[in-house]
mmJSON file of the N, C-alpha and C atoms, coordinates in Angstrom:
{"data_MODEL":{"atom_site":{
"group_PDB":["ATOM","ATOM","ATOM","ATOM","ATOM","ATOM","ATOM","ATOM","ATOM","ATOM","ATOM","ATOM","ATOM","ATOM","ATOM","ATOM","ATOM","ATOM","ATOM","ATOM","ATOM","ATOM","ATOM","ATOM","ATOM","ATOM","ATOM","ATOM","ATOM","ATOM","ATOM","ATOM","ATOM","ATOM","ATOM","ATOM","ATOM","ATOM","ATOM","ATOM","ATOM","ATOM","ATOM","ATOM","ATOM","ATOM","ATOM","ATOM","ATOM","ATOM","ATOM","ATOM","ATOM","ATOM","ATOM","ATOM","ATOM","ATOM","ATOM","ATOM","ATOM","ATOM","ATOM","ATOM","ATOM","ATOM","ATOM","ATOM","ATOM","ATOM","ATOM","ATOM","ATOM","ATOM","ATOM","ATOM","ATOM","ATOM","ATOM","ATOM","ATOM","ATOM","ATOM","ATOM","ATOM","ATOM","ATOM","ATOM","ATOM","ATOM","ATOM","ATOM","ATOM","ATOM","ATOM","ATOM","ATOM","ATOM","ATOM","ATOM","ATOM","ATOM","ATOM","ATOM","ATOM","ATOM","ATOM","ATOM","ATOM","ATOM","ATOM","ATOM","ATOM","ATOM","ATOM","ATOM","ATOM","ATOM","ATOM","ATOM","ATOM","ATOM","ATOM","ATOM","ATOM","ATOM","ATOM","ATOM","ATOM","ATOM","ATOM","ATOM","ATOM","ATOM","ATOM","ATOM","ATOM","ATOM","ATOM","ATOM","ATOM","ATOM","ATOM","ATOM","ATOM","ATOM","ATOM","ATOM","ATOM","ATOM","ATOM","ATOM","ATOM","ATOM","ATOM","ATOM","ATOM","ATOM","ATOM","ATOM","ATOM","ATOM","ATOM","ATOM","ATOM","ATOM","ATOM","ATOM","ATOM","ATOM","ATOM","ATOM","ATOM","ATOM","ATOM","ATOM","ATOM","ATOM","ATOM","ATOM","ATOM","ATOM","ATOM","ATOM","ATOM","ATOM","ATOM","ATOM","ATOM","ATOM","ATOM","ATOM","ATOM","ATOM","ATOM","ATOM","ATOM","ATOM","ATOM","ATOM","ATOM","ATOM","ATOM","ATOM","ATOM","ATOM","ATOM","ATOM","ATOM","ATOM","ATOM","ATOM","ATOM","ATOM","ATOM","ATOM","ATOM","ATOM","ATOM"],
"id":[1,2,3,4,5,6,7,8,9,10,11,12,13,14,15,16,17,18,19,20,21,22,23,24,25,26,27,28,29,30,31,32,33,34,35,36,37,38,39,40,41,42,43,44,45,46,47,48,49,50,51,52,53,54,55,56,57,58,59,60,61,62,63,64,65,66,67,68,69,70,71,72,73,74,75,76,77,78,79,80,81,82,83,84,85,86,87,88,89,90,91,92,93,94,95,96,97,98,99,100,101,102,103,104,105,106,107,108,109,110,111,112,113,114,115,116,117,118,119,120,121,122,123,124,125,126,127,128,129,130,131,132,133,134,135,136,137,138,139,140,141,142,143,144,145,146,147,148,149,150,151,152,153,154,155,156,157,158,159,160,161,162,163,164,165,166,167,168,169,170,171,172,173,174,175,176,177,178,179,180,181,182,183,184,185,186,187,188,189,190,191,192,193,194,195,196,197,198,199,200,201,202,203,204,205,206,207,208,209,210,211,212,213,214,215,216,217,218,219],
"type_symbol":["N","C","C","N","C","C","N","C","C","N","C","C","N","C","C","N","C","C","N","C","C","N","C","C","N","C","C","N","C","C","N","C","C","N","C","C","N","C","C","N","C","C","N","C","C","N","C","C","N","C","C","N","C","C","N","C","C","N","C","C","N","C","C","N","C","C","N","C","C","N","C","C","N","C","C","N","C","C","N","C","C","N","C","C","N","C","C","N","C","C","N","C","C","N","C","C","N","C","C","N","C","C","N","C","C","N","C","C","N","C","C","N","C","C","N","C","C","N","C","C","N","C","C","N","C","C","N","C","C","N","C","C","N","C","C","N","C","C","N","C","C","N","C","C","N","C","C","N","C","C","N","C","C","N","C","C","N","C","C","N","C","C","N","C","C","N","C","C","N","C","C","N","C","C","N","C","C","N","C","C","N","C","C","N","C","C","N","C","C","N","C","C","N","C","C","N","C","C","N","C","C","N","C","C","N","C","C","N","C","C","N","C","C","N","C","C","N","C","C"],
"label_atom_id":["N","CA","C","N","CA","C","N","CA","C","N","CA","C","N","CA","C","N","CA","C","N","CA","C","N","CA","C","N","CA","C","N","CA","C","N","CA","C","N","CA","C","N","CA","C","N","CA","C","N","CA","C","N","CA","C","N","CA","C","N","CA","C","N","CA","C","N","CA","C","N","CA","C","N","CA","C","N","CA","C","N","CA","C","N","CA","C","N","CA","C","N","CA","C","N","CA","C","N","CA","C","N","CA","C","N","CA","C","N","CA","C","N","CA","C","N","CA","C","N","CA","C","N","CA","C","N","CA","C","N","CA","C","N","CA","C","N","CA","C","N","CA","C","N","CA","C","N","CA","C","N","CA","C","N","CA","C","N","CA","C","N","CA","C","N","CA","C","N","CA","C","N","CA","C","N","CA","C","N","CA","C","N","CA","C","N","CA","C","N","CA","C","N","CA","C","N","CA","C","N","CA","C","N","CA","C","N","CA","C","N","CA","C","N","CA","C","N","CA","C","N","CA","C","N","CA","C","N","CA","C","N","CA","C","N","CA","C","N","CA","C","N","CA","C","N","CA","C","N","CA","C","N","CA","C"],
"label_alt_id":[null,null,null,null,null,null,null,null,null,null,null,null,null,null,null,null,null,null,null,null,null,null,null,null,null,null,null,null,null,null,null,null,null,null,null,null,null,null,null,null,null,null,null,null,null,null,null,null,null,null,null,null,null,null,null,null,null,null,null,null,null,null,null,null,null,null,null,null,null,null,null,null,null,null,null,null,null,null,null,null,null,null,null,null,null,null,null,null,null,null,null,null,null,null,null,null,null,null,null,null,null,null,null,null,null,null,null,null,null,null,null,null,null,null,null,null,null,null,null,null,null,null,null,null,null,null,null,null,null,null,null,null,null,null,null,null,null,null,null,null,null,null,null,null,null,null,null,null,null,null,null,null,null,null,null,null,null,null,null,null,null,null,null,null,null,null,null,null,null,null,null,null,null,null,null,null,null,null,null,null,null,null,null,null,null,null,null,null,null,null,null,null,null,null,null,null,null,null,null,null,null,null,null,null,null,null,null,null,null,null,null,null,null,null,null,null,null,null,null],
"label_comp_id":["UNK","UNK","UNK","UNK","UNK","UNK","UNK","UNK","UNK","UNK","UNK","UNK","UNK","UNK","UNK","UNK","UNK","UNK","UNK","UNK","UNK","UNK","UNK","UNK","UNK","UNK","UNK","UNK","UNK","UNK","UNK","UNK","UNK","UNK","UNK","UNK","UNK","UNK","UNK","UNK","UNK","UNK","UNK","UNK","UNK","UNK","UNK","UNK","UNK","UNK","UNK","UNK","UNK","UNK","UNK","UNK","UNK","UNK","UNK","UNK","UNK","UNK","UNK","UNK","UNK","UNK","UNK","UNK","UNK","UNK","UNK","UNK","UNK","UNK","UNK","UNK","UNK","UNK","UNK","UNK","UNK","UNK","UNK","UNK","UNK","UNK","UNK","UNK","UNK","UNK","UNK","UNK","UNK","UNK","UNK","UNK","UNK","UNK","UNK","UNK","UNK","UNK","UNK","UNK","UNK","UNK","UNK","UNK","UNK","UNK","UNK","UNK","UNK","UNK","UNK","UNK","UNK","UNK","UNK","UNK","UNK","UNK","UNK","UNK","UNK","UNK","UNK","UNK","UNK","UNK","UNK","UNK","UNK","UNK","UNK","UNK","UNK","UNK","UNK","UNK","UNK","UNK","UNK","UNK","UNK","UNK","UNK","UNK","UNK","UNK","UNK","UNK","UNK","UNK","UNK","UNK","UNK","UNK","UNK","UNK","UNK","UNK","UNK","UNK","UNK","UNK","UNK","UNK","UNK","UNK","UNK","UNK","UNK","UNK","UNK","UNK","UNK","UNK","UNK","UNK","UNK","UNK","UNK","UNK","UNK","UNK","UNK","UNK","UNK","UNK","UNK","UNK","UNK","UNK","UNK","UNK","UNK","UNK","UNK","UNK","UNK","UNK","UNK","UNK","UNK","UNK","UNK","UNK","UNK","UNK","UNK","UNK","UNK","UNK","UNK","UNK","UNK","UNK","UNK"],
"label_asym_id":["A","A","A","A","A","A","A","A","A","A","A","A","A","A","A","A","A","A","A","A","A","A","A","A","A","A","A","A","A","A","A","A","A","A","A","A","A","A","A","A","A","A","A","A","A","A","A","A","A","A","A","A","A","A","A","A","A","A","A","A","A","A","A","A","A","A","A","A","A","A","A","A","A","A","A","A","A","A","A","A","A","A","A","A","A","A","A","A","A","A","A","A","A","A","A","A","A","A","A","A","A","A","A","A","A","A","A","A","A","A","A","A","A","A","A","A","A","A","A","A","A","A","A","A","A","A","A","A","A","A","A","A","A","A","A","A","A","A","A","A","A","A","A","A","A","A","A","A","A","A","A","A","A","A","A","A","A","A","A","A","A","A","A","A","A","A","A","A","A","A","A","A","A","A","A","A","A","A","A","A","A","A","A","A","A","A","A","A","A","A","A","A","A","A","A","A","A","A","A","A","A","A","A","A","A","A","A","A","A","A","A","A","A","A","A","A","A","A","A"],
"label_entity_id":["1","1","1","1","1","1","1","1","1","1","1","1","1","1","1","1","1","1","1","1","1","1","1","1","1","1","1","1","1","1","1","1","1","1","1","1","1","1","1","1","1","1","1","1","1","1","1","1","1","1","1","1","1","1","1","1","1","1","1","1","1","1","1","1","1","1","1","1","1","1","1","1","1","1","1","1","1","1","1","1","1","1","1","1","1","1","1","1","1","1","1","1","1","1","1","1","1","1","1","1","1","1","1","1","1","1","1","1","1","1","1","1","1","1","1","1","1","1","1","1","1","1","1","1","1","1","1","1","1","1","1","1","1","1","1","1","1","1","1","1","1","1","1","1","1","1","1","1","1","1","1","1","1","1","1","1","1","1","1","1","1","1","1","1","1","1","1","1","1","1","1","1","1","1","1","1","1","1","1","1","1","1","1","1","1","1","1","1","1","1","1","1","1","1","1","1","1","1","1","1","1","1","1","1","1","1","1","1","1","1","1","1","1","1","1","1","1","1","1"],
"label_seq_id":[1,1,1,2,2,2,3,3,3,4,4,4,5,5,5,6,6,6,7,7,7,8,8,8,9,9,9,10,10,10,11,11,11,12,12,12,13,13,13,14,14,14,15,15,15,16,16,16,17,17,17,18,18,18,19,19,19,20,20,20,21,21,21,22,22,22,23,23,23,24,24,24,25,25,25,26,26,26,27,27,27,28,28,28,29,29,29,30,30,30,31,31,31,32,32,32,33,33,33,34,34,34,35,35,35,36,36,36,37,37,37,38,38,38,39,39,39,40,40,40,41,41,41,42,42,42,43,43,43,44,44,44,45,45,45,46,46,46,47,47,47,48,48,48,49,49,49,50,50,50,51,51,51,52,52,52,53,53,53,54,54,54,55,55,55,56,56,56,57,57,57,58,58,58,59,59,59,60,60,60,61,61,61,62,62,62,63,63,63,64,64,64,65,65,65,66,66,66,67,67,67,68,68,68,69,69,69,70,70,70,71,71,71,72,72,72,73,73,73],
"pdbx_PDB_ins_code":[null,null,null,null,null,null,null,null,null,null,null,null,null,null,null,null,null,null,null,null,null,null,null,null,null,null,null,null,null,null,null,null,null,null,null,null,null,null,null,null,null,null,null,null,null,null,null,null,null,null,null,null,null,null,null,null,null,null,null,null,null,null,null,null,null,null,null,null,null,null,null,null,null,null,null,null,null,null,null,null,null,null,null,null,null,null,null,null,null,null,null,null,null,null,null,null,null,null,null,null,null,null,null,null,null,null,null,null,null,null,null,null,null,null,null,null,null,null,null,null,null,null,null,null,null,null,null,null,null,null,null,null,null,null,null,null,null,null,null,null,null,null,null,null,null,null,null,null,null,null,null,null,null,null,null,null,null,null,null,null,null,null,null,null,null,null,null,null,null,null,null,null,null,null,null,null,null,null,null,null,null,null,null,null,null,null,null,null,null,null,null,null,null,null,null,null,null,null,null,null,null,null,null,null,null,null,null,null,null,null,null,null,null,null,null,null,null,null,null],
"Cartn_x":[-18.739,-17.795,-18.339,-19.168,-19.735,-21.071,-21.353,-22.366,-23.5,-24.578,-25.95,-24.948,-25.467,-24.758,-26.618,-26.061,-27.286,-27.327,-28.464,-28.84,-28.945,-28.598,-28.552,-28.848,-29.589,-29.379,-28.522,-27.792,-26.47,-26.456,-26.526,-26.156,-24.889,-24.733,-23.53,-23.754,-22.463,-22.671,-21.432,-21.694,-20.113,-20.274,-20.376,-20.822,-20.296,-19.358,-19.117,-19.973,-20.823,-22.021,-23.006,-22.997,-24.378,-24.045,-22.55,-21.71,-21.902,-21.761,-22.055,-23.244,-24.402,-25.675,-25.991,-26.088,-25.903,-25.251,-23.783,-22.874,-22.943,-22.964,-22.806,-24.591,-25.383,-26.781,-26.901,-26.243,-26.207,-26.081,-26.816,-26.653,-25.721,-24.885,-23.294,-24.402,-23.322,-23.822,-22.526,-22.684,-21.707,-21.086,-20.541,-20.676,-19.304,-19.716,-18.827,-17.946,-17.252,-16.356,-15.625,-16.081,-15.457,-15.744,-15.347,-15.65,-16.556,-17.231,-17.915,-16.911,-15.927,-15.112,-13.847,-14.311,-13.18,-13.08,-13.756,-14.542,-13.98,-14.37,-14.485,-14.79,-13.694,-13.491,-13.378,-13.191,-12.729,-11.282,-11.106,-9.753,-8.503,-9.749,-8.462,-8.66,-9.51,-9.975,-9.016,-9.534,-8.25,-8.707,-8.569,-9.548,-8.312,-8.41,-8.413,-7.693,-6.454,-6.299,-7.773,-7.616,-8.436,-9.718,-10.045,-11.558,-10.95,-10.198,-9.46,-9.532,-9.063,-8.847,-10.198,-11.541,-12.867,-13.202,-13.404,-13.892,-13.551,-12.398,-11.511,-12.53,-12.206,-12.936,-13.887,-15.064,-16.507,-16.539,-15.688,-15.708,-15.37,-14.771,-14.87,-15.77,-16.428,-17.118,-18.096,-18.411,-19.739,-19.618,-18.479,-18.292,-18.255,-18.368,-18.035,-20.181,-20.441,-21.625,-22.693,-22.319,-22.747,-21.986,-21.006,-20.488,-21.28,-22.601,-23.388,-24.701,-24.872,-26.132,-25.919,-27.502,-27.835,-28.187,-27.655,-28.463,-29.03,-30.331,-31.201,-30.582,-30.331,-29.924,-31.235],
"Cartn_y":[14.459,15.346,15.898,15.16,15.615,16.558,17.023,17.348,17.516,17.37,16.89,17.816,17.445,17.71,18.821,19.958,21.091,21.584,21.21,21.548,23.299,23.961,25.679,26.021,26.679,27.273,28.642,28.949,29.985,30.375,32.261,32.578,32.465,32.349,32.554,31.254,31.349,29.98,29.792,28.158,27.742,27.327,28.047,28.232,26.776,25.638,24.202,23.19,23.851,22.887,22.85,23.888,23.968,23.24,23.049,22.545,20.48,20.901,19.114,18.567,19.675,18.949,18.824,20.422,20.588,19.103,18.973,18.145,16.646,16.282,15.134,14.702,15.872,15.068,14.814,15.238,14.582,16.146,15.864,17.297,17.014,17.999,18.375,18.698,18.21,18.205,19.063,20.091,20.749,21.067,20.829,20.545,21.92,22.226,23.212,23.098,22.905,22.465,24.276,25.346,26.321,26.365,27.327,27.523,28.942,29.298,30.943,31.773,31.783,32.456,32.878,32.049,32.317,33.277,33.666,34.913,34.731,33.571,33.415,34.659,35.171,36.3,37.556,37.707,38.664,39.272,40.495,40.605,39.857,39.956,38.386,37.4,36.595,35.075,34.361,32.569,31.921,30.582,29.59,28.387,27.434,26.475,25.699,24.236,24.02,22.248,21.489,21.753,20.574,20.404,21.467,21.617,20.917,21.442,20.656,19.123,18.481,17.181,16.467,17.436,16.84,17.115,17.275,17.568,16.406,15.946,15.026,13.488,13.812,12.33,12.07,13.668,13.391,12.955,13.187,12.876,11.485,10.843,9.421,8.606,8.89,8.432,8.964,9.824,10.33,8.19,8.864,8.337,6.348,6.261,4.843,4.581,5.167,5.285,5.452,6.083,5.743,4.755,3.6,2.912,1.708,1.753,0.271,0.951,2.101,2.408,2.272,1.617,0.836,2.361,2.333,3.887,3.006,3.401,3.478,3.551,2.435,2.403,3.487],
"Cartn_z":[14.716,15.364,16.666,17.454,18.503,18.166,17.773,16.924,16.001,16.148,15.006,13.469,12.679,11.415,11.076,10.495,10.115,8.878,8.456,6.809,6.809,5.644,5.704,4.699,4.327,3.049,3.589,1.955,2.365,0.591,1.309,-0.5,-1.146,-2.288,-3.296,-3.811,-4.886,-5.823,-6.328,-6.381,-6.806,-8.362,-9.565,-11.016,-11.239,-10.777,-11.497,-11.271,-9.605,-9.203,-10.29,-11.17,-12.283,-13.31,-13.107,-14.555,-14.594,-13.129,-13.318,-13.23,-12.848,-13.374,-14.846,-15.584,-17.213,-17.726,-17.704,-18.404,-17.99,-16.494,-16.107,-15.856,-15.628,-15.22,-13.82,-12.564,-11.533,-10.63,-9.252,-8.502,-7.814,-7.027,-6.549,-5.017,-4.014,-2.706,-2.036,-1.353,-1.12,0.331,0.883,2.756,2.503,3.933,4.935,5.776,6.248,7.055,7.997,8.001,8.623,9.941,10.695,11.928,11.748,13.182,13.221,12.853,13.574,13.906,12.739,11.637,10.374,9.424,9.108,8.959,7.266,6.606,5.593,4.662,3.777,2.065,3.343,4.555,5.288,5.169,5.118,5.382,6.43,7.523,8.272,8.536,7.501,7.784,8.247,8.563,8.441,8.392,8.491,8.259,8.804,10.112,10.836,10.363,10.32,10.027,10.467,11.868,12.081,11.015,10.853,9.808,8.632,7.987,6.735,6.936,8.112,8.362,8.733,9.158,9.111,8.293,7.294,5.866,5.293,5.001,4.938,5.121,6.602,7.427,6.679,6.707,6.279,4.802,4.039,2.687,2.707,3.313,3.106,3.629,4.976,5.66,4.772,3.446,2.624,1.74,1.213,0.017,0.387,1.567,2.134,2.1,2.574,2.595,1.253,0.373,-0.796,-1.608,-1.409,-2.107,-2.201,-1.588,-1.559,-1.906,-2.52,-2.722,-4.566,-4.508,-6.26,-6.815,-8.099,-9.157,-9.763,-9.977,-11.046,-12.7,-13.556,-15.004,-15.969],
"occupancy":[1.0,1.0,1.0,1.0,1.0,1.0,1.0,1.0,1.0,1.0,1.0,1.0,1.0,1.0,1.0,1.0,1.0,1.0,1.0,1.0,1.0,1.0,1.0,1.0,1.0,1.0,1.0,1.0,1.0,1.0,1.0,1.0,1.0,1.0,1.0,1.0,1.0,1.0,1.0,1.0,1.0,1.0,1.0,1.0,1.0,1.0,1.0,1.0,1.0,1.0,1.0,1.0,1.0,1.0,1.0,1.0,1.0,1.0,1.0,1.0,1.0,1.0,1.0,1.0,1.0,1.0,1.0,1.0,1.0,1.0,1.0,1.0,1.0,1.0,1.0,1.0,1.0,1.0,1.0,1.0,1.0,1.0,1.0,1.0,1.0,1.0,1.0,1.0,1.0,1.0,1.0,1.0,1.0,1.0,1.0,1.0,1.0,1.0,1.0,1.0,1.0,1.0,1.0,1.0,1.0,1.0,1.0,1.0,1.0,1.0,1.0,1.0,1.0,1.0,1.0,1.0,1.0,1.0,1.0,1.0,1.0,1.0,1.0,1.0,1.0,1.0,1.0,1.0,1.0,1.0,1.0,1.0,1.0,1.0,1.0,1.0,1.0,1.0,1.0,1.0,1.0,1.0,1.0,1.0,1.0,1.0,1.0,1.0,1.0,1.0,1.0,1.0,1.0,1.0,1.0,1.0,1.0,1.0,1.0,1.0,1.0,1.0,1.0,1.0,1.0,1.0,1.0,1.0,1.0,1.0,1.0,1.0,1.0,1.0,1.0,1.0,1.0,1.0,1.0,1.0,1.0,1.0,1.0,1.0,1.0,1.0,1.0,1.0,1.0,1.0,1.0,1.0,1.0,1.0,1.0,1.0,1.0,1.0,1.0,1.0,1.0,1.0,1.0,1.0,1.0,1.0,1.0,1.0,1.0,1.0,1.0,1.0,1.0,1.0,1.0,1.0,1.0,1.0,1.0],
"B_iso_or_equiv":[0.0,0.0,0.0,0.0,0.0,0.0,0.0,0.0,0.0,0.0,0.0,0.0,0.0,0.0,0.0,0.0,0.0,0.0,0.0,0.0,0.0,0.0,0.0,0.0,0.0,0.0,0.0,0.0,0.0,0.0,0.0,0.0,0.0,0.0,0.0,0.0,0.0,0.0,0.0,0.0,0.0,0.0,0.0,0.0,0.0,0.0,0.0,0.0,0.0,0.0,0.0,0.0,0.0,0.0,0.0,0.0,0.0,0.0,0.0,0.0,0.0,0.0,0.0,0.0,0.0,0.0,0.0,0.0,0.0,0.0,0.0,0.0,0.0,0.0,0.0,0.0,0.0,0.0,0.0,0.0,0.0,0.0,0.0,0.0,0.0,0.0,0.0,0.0,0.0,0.0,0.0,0.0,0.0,0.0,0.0,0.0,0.0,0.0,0.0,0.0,0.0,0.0,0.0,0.0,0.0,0.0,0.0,0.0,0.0,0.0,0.0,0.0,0.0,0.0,0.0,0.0,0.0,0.0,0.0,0.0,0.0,0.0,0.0,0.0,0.0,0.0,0.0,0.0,0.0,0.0,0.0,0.0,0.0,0.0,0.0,0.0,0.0,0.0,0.0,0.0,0.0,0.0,0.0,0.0,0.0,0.0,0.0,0.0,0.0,0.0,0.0,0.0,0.0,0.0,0.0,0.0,0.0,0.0,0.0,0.0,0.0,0.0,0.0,0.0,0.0,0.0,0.0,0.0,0.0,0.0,0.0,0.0,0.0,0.0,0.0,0.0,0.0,0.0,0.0,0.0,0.0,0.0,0.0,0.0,0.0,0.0,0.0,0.0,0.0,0.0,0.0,0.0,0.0,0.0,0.0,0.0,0.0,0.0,0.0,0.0,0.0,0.0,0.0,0.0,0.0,0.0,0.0,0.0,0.0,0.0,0.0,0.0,0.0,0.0,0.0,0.0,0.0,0.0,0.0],
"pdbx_formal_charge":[null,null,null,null,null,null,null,null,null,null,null,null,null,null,null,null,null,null,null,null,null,null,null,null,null,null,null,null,null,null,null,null,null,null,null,null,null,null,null,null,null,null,null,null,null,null,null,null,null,null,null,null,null,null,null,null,null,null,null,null,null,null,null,null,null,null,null,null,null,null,null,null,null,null,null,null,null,null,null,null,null,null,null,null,null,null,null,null,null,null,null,null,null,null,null,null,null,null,null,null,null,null,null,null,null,null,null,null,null,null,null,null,null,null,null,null,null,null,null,null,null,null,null,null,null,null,null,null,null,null,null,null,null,null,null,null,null,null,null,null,null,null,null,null,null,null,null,null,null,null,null,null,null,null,null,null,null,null,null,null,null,null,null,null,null,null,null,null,null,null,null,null,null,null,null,null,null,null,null,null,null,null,null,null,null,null,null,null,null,null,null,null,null,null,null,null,null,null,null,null,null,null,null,null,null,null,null,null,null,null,null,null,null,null,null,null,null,null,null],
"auth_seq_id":[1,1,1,2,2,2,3,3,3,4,4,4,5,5,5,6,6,6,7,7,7,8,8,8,9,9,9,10,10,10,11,11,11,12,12,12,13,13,13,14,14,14,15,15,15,16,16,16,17,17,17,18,18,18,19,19,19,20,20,20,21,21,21,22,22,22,23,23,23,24,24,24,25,25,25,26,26,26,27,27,27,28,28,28,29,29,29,30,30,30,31,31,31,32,32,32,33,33,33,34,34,34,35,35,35,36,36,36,37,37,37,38,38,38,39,39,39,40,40,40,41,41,41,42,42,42,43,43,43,44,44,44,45,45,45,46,46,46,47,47,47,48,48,48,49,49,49,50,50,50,51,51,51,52,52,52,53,53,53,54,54,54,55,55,55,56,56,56,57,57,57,58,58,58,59,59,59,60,60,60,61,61,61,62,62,62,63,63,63,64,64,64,65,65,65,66,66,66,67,67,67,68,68,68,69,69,69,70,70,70,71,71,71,72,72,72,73,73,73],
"auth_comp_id":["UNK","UNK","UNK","UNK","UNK","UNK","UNK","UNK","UNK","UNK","UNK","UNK","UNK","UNK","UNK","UNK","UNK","UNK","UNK","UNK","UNK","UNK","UNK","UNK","UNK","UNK","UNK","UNK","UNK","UNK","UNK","UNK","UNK","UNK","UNK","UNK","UNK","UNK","UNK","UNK","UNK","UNK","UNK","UNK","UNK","UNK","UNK","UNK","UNK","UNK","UNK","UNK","UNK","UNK","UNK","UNK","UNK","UNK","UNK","UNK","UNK","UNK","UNK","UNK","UNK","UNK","UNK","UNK","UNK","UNK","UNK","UNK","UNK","UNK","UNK","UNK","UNK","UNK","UNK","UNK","UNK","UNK","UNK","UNK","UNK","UNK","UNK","UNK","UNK","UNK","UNK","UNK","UNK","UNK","UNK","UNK","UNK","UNK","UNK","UNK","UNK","UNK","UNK","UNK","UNK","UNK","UNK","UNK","UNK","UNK","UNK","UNK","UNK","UNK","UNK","UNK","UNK","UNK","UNK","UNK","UNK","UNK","UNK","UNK","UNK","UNK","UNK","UNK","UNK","UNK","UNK","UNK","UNK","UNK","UNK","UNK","UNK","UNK","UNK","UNK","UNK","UNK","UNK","UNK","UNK","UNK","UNK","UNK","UNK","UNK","UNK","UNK","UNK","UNK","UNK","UNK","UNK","UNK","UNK","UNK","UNK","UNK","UNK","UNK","UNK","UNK","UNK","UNK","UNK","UNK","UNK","UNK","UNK","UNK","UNK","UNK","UNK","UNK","UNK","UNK","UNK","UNK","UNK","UNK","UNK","UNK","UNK","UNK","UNK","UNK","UNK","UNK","UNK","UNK","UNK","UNK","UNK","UNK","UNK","UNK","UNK","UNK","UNK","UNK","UNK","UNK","UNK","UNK","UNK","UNK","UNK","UNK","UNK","UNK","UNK","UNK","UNK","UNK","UNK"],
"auth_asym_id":["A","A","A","A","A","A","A","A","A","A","A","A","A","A","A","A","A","A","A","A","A","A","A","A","A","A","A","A","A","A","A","A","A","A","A","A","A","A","A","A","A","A","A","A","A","A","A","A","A","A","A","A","A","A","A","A","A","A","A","A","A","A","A","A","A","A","A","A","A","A","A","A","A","A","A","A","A","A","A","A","A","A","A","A","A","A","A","A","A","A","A","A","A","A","A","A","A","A","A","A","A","A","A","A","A","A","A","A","A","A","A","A","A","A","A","A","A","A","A","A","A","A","A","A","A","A","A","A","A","A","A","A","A","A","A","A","A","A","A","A","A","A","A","A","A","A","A","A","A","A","A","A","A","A","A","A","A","A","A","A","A","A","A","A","A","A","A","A","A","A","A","A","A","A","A","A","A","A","A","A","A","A","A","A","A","A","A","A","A","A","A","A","A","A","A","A","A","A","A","A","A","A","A","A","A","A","A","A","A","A","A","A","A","A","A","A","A","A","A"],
"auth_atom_id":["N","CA","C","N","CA","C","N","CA","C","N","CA","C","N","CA","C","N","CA","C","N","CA","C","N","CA","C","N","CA","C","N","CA","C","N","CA","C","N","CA","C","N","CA","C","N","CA","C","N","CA","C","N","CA","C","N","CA","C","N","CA","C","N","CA","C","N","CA","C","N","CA","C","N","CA","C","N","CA","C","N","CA","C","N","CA","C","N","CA","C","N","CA","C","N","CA","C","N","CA","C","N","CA","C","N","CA","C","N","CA","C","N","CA","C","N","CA","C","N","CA","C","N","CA","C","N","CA","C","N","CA","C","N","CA","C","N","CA","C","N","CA","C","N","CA","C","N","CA","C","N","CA","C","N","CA","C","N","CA","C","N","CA","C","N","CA","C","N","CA","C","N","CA","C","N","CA","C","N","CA","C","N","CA","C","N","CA","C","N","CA","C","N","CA","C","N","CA","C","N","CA","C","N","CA","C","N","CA","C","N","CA","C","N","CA","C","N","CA","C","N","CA","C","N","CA","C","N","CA","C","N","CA","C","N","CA","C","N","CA","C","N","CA","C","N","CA","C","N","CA","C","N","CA","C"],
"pdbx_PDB_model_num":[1,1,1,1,1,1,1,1,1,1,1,1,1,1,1,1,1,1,1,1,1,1,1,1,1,1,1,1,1,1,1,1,1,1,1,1,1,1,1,1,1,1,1,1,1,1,1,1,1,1,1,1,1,1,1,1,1,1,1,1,1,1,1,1,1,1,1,1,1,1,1,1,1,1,1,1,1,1,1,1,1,1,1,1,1,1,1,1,1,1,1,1,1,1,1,1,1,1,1,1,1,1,1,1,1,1,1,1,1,1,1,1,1,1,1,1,1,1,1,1,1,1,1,1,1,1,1,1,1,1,1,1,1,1,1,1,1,1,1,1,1,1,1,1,1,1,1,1,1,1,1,1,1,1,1,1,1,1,1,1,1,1,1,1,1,1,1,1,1,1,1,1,1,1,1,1,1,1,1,1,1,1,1,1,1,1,1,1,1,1,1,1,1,1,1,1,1,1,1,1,1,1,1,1,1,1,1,1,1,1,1,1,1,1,1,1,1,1,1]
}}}
């Protein structure tokens, strides 16, 4: 998206990411897609189509990209 892509650590937790390591065995990778300016659980947030529609992109362009990678049996 024009942009280096940036690793973060960031507090809070999404309690189903724990659920699918516990149950399924596998870690949950969790990407962002907001802007600065959204002011995300604010009284006047607002969150962006376009972000919606790169999230989108990036999730396939994730998932295209791991479709040729071998797991370990």
């Amino acid at each position: 998206f024009g942009t280096k892509a940036v690793c973060i650590g960031s507090g809070g937790s999404i309690p189903v990411a724990g659920s699918f390591a516990e149950i399924l065995g596998i870690d949950a990778i969790l990407l962002g897609f907001s802007l600065e300016d959204d002011l995300i659980h604010a009284p006047n947030e607002k969150y962006e189509v376009r972000s919606f529609r790169d999230g989108t992109r990036a999730q396939a362009a994730i998932m295209e990209a791991l479709s040729g990678v071998e797991v370990p049996a």
